[in-house]
CHARMM-style PDB file with segment names, atoms N, HN, CA, C and O in Angstrom:
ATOM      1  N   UNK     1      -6.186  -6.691 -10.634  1.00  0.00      PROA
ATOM      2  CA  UNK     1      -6.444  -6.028  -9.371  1.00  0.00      PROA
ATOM      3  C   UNK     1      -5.146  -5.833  -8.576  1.00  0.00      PROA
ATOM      4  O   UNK     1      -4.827  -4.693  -8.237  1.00  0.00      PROA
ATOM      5  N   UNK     2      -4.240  -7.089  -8.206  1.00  0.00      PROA
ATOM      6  HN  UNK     2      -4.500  -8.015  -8.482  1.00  0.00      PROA
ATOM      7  CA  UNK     2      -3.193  -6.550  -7.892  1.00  0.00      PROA
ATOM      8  C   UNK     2      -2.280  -5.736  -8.353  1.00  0.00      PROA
ATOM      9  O   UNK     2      -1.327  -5.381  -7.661  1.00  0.00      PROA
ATOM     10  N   UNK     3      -2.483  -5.310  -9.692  1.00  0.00      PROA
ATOM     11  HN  UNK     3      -3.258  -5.599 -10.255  1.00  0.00      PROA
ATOM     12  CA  UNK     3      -1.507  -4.294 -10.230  1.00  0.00      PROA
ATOM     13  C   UNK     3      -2.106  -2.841  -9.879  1.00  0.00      PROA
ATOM     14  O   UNK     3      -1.306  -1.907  -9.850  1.00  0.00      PROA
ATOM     15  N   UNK     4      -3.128  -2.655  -9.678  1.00  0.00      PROA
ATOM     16  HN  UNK     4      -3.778  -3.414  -9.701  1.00  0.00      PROA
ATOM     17  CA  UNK     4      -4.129  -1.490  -9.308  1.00  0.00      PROA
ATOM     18  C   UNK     4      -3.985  -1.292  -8.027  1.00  0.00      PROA
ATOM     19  O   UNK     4      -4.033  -0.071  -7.879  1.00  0.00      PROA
ATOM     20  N   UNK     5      -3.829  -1.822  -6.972  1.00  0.00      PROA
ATOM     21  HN  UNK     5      -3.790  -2.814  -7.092  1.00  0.00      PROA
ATOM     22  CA  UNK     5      -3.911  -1.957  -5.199  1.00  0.00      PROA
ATOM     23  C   UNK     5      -1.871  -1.449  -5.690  1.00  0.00      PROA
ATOM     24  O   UNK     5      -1.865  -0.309  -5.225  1.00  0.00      PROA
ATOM     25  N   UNK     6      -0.968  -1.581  -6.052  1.00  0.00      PROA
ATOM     26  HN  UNK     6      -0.973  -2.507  -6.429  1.00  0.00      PROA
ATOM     27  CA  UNK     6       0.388  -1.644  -6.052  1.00  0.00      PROA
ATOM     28  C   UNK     6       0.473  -0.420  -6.474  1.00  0.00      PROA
ATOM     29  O   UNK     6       1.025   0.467  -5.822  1.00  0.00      PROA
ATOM     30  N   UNK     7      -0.252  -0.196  -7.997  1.00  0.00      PROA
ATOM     31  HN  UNK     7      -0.700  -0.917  -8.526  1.00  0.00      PROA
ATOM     32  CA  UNK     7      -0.255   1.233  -8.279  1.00  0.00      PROA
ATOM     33  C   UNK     7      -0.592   2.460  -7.133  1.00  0.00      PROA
ATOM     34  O   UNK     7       0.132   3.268  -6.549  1.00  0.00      PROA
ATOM     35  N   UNK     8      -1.649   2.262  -7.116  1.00  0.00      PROA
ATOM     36  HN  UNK     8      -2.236   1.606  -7.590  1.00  0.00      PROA
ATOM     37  CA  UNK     8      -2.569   2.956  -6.060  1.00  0.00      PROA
ATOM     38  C   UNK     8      -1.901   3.224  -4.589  1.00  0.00      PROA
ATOM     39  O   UNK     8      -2.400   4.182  -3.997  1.00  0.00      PROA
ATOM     40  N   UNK     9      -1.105   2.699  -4.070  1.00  0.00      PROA
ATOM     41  HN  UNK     9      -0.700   1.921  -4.551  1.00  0.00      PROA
ATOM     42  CA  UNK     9      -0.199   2.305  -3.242  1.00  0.00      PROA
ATOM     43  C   UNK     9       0.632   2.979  -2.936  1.00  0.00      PROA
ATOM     44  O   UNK     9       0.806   3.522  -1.846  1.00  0.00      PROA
ATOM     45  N   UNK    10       1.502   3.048  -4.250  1.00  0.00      PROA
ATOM     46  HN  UNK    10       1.360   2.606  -5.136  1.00  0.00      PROA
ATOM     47  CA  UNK    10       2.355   3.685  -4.192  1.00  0.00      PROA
ATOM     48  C   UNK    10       2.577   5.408  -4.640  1.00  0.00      PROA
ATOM     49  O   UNK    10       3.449   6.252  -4.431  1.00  0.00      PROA
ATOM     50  N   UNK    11       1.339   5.368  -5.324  1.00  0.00      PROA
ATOM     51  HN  UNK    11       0.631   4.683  -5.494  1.00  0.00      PROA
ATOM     52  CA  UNK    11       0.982   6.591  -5.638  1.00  0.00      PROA
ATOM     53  C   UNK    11       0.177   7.678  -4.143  1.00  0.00      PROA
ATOM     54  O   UNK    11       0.413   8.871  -3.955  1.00  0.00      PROA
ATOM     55  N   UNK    12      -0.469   7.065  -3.555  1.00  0.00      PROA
ATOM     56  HN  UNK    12      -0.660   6.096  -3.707  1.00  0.00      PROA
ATOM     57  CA  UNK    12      -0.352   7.797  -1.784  1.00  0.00      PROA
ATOM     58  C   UNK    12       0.569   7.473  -1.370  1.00  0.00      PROA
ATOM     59  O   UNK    12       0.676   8.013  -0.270  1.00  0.00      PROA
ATOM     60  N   UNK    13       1.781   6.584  -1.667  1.00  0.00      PROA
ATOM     61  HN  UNK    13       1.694   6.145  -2.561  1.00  0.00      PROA
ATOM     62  CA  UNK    13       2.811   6.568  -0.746  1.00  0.00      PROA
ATOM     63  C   UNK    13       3.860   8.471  -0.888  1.00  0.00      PROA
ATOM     64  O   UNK    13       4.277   9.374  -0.162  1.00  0.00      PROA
ATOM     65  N   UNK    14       3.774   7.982  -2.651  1.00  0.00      PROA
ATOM     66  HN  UNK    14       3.435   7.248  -3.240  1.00  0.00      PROA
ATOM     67  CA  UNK    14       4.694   9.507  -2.567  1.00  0.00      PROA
ATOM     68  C   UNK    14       3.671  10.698  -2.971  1.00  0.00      PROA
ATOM     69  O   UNK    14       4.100  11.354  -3.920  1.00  0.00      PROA
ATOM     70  N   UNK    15       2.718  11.026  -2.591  1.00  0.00      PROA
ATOM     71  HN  UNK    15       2.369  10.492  -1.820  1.00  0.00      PROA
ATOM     72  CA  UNK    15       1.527  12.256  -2.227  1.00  0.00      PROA
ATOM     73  C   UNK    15       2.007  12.327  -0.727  1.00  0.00      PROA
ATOM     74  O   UNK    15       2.200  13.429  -0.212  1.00  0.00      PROA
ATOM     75  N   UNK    16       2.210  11.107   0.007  1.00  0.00      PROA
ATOM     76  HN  UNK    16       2.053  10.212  -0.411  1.00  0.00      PROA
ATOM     77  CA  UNK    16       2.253  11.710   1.804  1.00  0.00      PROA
ATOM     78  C   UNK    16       4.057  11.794   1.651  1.00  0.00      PROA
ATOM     79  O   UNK    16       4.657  11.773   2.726  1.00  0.00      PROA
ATOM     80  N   UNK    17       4.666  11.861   0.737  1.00  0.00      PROA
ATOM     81  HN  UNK    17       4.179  11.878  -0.136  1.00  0.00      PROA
ATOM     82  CA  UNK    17       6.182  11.815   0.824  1.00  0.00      PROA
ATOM     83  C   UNK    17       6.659  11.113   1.805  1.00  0.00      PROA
ATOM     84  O   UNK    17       7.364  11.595   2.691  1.00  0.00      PROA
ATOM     85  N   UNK    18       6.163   9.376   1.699  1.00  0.00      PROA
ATOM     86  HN  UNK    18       5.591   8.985   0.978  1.00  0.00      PROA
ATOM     87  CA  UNK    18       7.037   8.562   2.847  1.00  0.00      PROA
ATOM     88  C   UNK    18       7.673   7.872   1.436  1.00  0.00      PROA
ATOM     89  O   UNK    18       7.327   7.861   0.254  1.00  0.00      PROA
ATOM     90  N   UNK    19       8.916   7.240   2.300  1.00  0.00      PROA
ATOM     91  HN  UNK    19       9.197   7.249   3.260  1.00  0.00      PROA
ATOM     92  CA  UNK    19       9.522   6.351   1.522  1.00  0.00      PROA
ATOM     93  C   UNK    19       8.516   4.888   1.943  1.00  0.00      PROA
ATOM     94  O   UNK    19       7.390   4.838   2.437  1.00  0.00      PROA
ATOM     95  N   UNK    20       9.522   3.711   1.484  1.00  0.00      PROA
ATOM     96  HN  UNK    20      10.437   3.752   1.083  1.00  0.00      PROA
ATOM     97  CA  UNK    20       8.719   2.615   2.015  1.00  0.00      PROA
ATOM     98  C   UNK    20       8.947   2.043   3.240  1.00  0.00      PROA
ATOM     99  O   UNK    20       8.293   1.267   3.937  1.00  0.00      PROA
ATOM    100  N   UNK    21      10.273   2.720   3.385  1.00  0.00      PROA
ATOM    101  HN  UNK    21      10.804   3.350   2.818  1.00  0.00      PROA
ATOM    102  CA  UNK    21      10.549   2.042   4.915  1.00  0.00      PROA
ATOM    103  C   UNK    21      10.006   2.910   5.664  1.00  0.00      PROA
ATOM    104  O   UNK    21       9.679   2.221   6.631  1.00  0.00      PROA
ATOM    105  N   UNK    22       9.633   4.115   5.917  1.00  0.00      PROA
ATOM    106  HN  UNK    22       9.898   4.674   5.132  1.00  0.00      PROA
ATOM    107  CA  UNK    22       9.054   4.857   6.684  1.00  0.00      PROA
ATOM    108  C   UNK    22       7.412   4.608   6.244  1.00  0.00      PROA
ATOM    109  O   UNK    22       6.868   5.587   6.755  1.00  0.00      PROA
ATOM    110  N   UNK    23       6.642   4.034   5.754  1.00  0.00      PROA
ATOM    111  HN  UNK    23       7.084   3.239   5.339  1.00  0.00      PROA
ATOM    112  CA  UNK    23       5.636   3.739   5.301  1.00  0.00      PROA
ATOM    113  C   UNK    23       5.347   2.384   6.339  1.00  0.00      PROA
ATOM    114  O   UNK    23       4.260   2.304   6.910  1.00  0.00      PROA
ATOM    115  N   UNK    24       6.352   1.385   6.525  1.00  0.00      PROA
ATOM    116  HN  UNK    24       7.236   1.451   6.061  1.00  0.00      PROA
ATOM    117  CA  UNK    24       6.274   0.141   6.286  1.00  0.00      PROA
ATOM    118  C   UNK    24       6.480   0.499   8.145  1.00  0.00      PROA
ATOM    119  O   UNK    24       5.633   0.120   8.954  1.00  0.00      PROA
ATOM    120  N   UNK    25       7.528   1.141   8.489  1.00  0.00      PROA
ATOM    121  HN  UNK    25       8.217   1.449   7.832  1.00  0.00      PROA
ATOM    122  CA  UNK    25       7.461   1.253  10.221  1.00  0.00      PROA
ATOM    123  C   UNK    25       6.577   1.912  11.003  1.00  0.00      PROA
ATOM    124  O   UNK    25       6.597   1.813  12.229  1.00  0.00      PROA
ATOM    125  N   UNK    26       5.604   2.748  10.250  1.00  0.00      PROA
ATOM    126  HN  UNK    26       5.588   2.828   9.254  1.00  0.00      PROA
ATOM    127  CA  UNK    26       4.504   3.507  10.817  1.00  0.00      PROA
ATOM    128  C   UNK    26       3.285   2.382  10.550  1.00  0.00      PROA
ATOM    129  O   UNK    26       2.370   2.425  11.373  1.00  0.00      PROA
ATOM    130  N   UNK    27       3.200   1.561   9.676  1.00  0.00      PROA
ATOM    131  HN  UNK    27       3.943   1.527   9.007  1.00  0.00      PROA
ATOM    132  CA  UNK    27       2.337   0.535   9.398  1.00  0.00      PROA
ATOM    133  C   UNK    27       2.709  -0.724  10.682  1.00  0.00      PROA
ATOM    134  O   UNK    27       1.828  -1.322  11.300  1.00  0.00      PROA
ATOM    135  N   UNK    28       3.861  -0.884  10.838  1.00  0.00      PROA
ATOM    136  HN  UNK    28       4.577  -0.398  10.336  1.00  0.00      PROA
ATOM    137  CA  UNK    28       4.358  -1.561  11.791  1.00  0.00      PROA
ATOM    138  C   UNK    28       4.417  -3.324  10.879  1.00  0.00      PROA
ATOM    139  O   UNK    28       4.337  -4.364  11.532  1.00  0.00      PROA
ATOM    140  N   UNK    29       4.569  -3.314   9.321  1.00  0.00      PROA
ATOM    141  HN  UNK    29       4.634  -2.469   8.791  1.00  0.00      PROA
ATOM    142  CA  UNK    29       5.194  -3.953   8.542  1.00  0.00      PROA
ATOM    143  C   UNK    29       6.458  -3.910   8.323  1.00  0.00      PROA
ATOM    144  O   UNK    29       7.183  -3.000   8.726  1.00  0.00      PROA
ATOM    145  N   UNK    30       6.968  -5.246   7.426  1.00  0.00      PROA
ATOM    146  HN  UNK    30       6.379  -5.985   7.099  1.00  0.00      PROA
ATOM    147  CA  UNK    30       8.443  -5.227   6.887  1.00  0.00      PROA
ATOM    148  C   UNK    30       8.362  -4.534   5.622  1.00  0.00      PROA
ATOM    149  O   UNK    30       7.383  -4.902   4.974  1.00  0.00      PROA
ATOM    150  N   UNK    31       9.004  -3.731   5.109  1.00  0.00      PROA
ATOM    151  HN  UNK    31       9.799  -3.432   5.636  1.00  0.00      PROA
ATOM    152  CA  UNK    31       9.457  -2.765   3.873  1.00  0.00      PROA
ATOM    153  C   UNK    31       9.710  -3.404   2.728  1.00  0.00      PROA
ATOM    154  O   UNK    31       9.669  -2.812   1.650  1.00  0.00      PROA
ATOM    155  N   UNK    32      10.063  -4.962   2.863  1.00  0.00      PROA
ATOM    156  HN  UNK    32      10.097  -5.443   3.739  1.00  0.00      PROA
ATOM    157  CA  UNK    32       9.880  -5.812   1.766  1.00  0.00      PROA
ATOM    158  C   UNK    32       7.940  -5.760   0.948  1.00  0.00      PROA
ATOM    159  O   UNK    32       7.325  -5.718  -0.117  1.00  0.00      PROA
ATOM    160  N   UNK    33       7.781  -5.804   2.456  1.00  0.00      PROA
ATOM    161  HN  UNK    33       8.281  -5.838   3.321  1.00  0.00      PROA
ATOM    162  CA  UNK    33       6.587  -6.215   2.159  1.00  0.00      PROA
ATOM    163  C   UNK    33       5.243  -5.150   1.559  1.00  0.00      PROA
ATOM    164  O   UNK    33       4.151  -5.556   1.161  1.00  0.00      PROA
ATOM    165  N   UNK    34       5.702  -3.702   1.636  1.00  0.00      PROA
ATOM    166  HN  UNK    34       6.589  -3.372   1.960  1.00  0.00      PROA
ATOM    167  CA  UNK    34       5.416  -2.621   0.889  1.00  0.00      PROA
ATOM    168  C   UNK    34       5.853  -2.830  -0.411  1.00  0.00      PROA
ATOM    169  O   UNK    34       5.066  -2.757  -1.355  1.00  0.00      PROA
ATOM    170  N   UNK    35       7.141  -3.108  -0.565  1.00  0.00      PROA
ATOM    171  HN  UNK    35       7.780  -3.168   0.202  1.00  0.00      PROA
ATOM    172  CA  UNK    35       7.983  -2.897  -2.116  1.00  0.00      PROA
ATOM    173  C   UNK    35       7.582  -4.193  -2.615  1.00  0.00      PROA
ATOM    174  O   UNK    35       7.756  -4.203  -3.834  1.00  0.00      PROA
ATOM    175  N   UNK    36       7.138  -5.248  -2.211  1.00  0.00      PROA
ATOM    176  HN  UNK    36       6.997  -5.241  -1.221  1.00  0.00      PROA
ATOM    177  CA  UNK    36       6.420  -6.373  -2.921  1.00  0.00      PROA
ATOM    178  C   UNK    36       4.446  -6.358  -3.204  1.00  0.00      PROA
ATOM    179  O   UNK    36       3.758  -7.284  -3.632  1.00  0.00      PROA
ATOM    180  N   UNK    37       4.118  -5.325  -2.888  1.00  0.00      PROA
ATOM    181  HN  UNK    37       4.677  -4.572  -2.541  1.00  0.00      PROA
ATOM    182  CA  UNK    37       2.609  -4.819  -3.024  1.00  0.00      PROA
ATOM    183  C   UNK    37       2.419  -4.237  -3.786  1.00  0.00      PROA
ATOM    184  O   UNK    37       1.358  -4.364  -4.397  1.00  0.00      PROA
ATOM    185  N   UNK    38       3.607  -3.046  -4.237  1.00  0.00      PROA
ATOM    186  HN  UNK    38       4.469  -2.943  -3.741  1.00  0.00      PROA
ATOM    187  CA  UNK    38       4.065  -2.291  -5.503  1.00  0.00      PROA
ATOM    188  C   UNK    38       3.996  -2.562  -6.419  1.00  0.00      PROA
ATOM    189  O   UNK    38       3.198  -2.221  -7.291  1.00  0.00      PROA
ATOM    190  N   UNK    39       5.090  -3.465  -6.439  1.00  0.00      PROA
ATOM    191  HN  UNK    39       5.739  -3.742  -5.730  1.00  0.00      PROA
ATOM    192  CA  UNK    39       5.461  -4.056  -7.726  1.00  0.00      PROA
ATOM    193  C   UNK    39       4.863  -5.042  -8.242  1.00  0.00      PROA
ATOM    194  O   UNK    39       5.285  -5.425  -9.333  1.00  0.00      PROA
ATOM    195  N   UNK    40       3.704  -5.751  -7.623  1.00  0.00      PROA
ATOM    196  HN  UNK    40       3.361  -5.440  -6.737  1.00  0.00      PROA
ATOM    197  CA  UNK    40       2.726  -6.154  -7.954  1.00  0.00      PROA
ATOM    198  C   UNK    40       3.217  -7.580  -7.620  1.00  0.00      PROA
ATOM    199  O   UNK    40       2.587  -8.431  -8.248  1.00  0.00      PROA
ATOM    200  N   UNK    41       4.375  -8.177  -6.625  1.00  0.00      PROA
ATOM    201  HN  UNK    41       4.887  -7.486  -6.115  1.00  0.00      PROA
ATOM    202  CA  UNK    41       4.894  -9.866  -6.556  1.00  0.00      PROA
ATOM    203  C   UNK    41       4.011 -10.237  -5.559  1.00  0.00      PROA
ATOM    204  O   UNK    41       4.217 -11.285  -4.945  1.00  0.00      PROA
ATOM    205  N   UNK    42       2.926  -9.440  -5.268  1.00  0.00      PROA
ATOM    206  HN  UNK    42       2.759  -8.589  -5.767  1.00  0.00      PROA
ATOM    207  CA  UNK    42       2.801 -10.293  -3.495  1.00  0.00      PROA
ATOM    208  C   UNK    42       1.180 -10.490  -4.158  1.00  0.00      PROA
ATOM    209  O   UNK    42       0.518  -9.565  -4.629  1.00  0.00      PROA
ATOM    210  N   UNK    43       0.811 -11.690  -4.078  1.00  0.00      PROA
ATOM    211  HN  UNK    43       1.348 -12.441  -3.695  1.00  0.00      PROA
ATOM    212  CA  UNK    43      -0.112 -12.299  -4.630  1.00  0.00      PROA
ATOM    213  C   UNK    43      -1.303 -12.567  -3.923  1.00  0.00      PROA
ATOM    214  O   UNK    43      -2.444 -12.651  -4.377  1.00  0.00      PROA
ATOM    215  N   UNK    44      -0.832 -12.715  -2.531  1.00  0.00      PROA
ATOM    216  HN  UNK    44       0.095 -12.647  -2.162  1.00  0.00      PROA
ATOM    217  CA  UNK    44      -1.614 -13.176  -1.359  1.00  0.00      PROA
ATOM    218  C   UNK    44      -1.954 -12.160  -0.824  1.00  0.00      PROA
ATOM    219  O   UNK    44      -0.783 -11.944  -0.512  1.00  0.00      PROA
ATOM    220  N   UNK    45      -2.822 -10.736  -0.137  1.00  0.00      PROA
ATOM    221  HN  UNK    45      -3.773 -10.912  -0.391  1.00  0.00      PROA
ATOM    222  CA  UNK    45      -2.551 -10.141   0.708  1.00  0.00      PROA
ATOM    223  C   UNK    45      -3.487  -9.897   1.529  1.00  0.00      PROA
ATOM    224  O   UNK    45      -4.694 -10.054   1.343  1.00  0.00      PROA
ATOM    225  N   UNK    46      -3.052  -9.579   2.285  1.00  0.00      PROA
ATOM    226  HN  UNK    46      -2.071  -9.452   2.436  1.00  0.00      PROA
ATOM    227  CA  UNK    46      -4.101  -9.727   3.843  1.00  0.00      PROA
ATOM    228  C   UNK    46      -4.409  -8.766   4.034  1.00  0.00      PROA
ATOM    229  O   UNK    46      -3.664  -7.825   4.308  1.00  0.00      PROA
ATOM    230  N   UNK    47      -5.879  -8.732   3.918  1.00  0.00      PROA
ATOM    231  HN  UNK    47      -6.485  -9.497   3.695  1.00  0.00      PROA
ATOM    232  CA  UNK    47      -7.173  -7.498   4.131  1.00  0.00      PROA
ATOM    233  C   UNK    47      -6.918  -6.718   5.583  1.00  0.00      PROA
ATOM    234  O   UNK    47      -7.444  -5.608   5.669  1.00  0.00      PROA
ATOM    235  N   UNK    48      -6.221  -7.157   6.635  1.00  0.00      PROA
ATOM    236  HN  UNK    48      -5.794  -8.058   6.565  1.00  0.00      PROA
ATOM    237  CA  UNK    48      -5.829  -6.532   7.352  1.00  0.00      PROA
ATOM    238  C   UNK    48      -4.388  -5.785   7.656  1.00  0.00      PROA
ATOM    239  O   UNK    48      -4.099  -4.992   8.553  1.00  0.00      PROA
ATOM    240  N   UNK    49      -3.685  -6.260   6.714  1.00  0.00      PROA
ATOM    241  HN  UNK    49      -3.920  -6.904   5.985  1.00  0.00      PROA
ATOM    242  CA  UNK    49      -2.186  -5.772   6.648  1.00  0.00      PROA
ATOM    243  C   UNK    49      -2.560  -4.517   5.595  1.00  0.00      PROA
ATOM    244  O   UNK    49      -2.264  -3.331   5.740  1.00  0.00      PROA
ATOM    245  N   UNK    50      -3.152  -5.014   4.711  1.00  0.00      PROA
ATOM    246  HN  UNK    50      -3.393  -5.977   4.592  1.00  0.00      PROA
ATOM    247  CA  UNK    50      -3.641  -3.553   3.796  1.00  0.00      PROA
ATOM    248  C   UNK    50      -4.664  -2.455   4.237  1.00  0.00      PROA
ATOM    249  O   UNK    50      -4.730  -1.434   3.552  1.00  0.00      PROA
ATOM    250  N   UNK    51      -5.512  -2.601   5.396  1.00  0.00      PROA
ATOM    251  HN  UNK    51      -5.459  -3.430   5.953  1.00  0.00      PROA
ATOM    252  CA  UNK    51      -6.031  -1.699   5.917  1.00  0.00      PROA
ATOM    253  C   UNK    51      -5.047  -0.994   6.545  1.00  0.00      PROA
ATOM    254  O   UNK    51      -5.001   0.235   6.491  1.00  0.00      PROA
ATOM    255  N   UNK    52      -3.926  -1.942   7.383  1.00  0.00      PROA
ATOM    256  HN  UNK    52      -3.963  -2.940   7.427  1.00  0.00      PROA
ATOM    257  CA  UNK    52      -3.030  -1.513   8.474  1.00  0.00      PROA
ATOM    258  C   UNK    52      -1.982   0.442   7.885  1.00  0.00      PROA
ATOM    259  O   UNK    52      -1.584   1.494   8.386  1.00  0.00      PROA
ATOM    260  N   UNK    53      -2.064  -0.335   6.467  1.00  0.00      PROA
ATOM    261  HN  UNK    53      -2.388  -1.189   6.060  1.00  0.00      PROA
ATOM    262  CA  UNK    53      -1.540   0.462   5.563  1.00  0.00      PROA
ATOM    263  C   UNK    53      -2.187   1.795   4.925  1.00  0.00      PROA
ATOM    264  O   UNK    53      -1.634   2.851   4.616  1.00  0.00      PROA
ATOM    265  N   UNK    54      -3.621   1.378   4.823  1.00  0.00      PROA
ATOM    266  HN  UNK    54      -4.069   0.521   5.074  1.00  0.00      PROA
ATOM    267  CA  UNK    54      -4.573   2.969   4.204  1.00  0.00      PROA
ATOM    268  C   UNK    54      -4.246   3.356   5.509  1.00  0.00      PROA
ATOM    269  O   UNK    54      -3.208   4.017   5.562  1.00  0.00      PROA
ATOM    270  N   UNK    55      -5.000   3.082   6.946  1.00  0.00      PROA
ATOM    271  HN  UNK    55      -5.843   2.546   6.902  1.00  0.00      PROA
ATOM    272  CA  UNK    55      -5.024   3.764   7.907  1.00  0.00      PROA
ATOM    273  C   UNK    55      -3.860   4.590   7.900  1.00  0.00      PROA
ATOM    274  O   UNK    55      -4.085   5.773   8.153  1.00  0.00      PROA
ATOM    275  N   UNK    56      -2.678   4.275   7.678  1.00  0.00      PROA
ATOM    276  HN  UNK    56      -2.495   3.313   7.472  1.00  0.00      PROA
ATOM    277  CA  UNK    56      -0.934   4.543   7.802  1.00  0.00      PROA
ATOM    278  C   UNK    56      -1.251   5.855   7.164  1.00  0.00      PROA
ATOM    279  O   UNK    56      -1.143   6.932   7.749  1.00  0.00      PROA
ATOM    280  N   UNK    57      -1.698   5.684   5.776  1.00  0.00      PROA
ATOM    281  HN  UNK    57      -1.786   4.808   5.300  1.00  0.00      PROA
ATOM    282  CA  UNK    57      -1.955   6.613   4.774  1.00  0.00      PROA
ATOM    283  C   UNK    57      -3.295   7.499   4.573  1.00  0.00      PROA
ATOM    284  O   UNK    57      -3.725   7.920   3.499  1.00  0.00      PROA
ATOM    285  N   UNK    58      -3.807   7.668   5.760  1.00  0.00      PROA
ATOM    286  HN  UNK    58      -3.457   7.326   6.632  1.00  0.00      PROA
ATOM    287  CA  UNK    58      -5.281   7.927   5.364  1.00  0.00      PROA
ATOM    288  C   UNK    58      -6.038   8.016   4.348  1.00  0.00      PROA
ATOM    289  O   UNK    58      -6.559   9.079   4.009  1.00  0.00      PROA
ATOM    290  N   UNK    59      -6.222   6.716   3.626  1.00  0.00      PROA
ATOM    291  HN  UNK    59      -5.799   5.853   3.901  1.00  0.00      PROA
ATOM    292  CA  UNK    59      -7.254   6.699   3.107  1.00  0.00      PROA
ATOM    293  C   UNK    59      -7.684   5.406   3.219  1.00  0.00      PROA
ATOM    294  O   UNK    59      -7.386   4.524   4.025  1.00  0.00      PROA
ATOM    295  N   UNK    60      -8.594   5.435   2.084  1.00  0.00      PROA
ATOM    296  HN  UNK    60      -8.836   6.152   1.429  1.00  0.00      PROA
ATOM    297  CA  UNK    60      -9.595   3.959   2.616  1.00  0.00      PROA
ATOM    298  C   UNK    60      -9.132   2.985   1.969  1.00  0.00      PROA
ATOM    299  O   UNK    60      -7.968   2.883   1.581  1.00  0.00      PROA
ATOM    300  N   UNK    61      -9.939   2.267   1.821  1.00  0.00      PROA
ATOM    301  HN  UNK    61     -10.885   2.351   2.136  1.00  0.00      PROA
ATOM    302  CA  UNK    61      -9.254   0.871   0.784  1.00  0.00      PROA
ATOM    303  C   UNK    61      -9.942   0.966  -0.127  1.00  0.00      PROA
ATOM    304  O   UNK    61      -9.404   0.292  -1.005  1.00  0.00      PROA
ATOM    305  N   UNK    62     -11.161   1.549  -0.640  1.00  0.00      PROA
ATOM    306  HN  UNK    62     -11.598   2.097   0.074  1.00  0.00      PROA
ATOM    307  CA  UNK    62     -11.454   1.846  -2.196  1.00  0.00      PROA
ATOM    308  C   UNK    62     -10.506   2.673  -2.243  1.00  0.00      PROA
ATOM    309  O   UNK    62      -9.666   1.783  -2.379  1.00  0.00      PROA
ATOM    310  N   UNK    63      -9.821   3.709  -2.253  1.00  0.00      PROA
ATOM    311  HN  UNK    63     -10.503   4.432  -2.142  1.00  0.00      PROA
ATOM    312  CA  UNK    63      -8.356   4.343  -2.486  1.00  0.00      PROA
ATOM    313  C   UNK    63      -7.293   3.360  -3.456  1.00  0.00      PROA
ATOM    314  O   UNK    63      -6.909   3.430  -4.623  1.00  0.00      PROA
ATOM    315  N   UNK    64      -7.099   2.624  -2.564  1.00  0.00      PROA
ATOM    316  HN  UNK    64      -7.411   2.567  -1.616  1.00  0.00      PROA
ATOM    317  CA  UNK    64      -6.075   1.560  -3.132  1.00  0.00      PROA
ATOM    318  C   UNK    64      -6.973   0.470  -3.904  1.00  0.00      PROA
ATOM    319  O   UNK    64      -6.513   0.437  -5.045  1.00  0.00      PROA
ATOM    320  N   UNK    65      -7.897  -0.312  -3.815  1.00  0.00      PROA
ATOM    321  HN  UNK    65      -8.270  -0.285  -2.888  1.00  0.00      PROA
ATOM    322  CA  UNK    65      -8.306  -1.343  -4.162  1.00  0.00      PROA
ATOM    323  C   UNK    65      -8.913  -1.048  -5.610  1.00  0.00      PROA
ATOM    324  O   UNK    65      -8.581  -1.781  -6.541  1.00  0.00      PROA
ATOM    325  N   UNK    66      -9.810   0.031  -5.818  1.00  0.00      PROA
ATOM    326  HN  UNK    66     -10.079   0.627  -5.062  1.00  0.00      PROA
ATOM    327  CA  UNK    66     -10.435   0.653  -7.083  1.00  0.00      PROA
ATOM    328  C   UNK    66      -9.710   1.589  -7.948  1.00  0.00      PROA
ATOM    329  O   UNK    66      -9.267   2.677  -7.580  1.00  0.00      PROA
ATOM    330  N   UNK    67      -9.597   0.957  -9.429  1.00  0.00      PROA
ATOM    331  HN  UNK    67      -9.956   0.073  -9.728  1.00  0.00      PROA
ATOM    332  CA  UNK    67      -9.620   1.405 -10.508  1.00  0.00      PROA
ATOM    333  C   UNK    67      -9.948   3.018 -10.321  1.00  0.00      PROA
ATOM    334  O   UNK    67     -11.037   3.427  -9.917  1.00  0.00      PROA
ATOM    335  N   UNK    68      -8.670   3.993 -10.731  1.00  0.00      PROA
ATOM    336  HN  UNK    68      -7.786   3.661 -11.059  1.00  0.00      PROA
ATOM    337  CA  UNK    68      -9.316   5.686 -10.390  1.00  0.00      PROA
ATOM    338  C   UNK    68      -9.346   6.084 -12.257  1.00  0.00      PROA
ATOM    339  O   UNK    68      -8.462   6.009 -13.111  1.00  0.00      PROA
ATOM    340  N   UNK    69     -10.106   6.308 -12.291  1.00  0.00      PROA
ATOM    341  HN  UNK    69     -10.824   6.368 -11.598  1.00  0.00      PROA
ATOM    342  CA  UNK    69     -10.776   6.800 -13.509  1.00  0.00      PROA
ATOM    343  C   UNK    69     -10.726   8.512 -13.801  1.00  0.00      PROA
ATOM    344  OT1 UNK    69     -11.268   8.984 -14.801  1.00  0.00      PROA
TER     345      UNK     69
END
């Protein structure tokens, strides 16, 4: 699952053409902390820091969270 939420992630990141730091300051996160969601290191993540982020990106969190088939 976390490799799917990282994928997914980053794949609306570059559809809305943000980088991560411009992703991560409109989210009002640290840019580490985008590029560690990615790449799949961040193990822990908080259901509200990742909403903070669809909202950023309009979409939802089945977006990011579900397997796209």
């Amino acid at each position: 699952m976390i490799n799917t939420i990282g994928f997914n992630l980053k794949k609306y990141r570059l559809l809305k053409n943000l980088s991560k730091m411009k992703l991560a300051e409109a989210a009002d996160l640290h840019f580490t902390y985008i590029s560690q969601i990615e790449r799949g290191l961040r193990k822990n993540l908080s259901v509200l820091k990742l909403k903070q982020i669809t909202d950023t990106l309009g979409v939802t969190l089945d977006d990011i969270v579900c397997k796209n088939t």
